[in-house]
C-alpha positions as MATLAB code, in Angstrom:
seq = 'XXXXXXXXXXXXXXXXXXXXXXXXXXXXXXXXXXXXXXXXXXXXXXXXXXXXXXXXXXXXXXXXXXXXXXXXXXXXXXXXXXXXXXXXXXXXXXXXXXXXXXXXXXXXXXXXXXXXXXXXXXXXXXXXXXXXXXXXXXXXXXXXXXXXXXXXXXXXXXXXXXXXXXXXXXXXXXXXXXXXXXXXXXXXXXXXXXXXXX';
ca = [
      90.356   -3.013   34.969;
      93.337   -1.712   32.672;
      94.120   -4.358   29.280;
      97.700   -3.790   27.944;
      98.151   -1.738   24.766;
      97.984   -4.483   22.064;
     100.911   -2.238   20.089;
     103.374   -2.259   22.776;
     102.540   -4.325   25.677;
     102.253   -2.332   28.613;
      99.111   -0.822   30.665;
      97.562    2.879   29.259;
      98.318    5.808   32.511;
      95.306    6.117   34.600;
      93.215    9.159   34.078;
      93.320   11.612   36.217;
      91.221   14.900   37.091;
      94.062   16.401   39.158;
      95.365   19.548   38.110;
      99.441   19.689   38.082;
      99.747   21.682   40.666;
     102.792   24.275   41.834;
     104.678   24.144   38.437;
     107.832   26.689   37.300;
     109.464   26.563   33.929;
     111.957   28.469   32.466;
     111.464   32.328   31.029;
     111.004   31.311   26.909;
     111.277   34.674   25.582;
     112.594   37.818   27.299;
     110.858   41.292   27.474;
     111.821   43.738   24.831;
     112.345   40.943   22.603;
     110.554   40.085   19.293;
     110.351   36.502   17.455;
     110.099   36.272   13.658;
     106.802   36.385   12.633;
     105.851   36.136    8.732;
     103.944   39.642    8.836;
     105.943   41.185    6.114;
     107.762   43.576    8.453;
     111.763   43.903    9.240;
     112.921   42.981   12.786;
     113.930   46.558   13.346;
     110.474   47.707   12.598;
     108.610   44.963   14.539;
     111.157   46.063   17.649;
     110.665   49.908   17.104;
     106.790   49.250   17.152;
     106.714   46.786   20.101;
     108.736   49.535   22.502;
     106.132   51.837   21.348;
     102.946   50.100   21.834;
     104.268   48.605   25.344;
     105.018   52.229   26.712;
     101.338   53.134   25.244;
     100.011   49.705   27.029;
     101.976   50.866   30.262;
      99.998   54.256   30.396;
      96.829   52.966   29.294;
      97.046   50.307   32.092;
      97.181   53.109   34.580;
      94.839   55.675   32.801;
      92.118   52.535   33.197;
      93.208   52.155   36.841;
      92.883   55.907   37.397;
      89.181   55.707   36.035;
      88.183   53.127   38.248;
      89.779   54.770   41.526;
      87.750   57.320   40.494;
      84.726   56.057   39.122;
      84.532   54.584   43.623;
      85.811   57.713   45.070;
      83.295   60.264   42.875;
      81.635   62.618   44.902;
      79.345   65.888   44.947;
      76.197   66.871   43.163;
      77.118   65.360   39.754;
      78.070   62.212   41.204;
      75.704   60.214   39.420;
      76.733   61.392   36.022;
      80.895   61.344   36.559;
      80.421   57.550   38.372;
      78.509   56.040   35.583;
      80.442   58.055   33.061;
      84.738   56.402   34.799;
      82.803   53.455   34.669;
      81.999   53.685   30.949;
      85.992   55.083   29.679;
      87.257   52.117   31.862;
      85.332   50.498   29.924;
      86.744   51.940   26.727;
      89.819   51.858   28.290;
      89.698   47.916   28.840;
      89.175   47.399   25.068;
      92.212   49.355   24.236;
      93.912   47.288   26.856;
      93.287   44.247   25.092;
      93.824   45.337   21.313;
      97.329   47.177   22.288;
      98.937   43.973   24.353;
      97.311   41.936   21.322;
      99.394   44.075   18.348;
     102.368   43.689   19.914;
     101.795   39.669   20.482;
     101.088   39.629   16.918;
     104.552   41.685   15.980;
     106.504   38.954   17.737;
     106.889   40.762   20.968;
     106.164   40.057   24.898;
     103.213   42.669   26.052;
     103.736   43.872   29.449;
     101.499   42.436   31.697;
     102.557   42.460   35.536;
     101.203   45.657   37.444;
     104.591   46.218   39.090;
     106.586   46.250   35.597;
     103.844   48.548   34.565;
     104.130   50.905   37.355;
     108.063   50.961   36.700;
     107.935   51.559   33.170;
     104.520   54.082   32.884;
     105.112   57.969   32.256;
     101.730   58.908   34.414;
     102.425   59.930   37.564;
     101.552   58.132   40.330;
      98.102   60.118   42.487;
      97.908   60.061   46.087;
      96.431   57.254   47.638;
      93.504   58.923   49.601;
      90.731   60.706   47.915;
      91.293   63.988   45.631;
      88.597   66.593   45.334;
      86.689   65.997   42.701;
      88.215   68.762   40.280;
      91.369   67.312   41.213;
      90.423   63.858   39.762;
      89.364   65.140   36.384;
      92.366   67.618   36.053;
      94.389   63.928   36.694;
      92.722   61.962   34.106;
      92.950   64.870   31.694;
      96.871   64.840   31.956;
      97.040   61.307   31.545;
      95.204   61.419   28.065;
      97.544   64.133   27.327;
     100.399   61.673   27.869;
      98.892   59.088   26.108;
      97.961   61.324   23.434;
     101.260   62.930   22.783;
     103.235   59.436   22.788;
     100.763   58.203   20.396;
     101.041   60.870   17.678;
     104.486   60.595   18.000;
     104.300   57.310   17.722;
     101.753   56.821   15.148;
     103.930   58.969   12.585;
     107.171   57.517   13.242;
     105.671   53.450   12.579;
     103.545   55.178    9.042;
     107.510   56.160    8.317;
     108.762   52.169    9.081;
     105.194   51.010    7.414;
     103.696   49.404   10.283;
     100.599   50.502    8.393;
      98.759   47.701   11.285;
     100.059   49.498   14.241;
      99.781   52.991   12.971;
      96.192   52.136   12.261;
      95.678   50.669   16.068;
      97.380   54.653   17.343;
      95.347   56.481   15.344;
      91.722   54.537   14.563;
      91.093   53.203   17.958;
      93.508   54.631   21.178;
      93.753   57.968   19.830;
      90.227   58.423   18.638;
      88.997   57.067   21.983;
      91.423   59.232   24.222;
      90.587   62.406   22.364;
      86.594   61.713   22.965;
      87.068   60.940   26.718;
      89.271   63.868   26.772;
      86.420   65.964   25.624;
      83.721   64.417   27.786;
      86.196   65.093   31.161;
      87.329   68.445   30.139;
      83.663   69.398   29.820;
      82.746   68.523   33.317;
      85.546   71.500   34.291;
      83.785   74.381   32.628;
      82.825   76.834   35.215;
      79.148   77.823   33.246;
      75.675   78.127   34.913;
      73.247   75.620   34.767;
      69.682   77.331   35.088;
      70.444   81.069   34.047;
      72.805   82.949   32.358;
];
């Protein structure tokens, strides 16, 4: 039994464990916008870095997507090795997933986050949809670090310039330190060298 609310006379709303189901609301900030934020940075700067990190977000996305397509479709005598080893820098890839979308929340900005903006706005192009050889695969994962790696130099430079010292930090500490050592561990896997004898 409900008792009236002493302070204004009427009965307390019934509890209720259903969720509010099919709801829509209007769009409360626009991509490729920033809010003010009180992190000691100009709105042109916050803007600049925002663009930046979403194009580096955009690739990354895909890069991560490319290692899992190929971490399933792996094949050959060193199968073992490259499937454990796309499972591991999708791994990697995840975190940097997560700490990119993250800087530019925390610059004001809107990270991009649906797959089809991503695959509109990404510079990595898009693989076939069947299985590659195996070369193939690596060659494509190795180009899309290169991507990645060239934006974020670029990048990484131009916010030290606007002191964005956070977001230079993020571009050079963790994405392109982690893109440079998957780089390596890939590119190694293509060197045509003899595994018994010389």
């Amino acid at each position: 039994m409900t008792t009236a609310d002493h302070r204004t006379g009427t009965a307390p709303k019934p509890r209720s464990s259903q969720p509010w189901l099919h709801q829509s609301g209007e769009e409360i900030q626009e991509f490729g916008t920033v809010r003010q934020f009180p992190v000691g940075l100009s709105y042109d700067t916050r803007m600049y870095s925002c663009q930046r990190l979403n194009q580096v977000l955009c690739d990354t996305r895909i890069l991560h997507d490319l290692y899992k397509k190929h971490h399933w479709l792996m094949r050959g005598q060193t199968f073992y090795q490259l499937h454990l080893l796309m499972d591991k820098h999708a791994g990697e890839q995840t975190a940097l997933i997560d700490s990119i979308a993250e800087r530019v929340q925390t610059l004001g900005g809107v990270a991009v986050g649906d797959p089809r903006h991503v695959a509109e706005i990404t510079n990595i192009p898009r693989p076939p949809n069947g299985a590659e050889e195996v070369p193939a695969m690596l060659s494509r994962l190795l180009e899309g670090h290169e991507t990645i790696l060239e934006d974020c130099h670029d990048a990484a430079a131009r916010t030290q310039e606007l002191g964005d010292d956070g977001t230079n930090d993020l571009l050079v500490s963790e994405v392109i330190r982690v893109n440079e050592l998957q780089a390596w561990f890939v590119a190694e896997h293509l060197v045509d060298t003899p595994l018994v004898r010389a």
